[in-house]
C-alpha positions in Angstrom: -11.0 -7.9 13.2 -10.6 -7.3 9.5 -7.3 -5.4 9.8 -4.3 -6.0 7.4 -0.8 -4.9 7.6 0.8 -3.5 4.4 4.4 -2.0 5.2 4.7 0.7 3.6 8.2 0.0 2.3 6.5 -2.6 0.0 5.0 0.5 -1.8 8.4 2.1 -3.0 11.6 1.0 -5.6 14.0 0.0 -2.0 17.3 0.7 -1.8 19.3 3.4 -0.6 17.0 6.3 -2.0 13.7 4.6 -2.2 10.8 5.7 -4.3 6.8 5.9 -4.4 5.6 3.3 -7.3 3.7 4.6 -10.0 0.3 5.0 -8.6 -1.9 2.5 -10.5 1.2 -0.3 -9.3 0.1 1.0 -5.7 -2.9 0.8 -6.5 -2.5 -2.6 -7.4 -1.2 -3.5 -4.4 -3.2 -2.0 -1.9 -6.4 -3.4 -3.8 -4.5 -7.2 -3.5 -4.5 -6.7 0.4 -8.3 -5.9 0.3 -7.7 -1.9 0.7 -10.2 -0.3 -1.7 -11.2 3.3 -2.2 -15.3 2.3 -0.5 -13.4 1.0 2.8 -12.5 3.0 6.0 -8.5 3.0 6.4 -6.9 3.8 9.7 -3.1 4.4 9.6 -0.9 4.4 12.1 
């Protein structure tokens, strides 16, 4: 319960030689899935 999925991949430029985004973009993103800095992650 309460676990999202956020491929990594979908924090980078793709293609052949793939990037990190600018950090307030991942920010961004991971904040849109629910992922904020007061919450407990788990990665695997």
């Amino acid at each position: 319960p309460g676990a999202v999925h956020l491929e990594w991949l979908d924090l980078t430029t793709g293609g052949e030689a793939p990037e990190l985004l600018p950090a307030e973009e991942i920010r961004r993103r991971l904040e849109a899935a629910g992922i904020t800095p007061e919450k407990e992650v788990l990665t695997h």
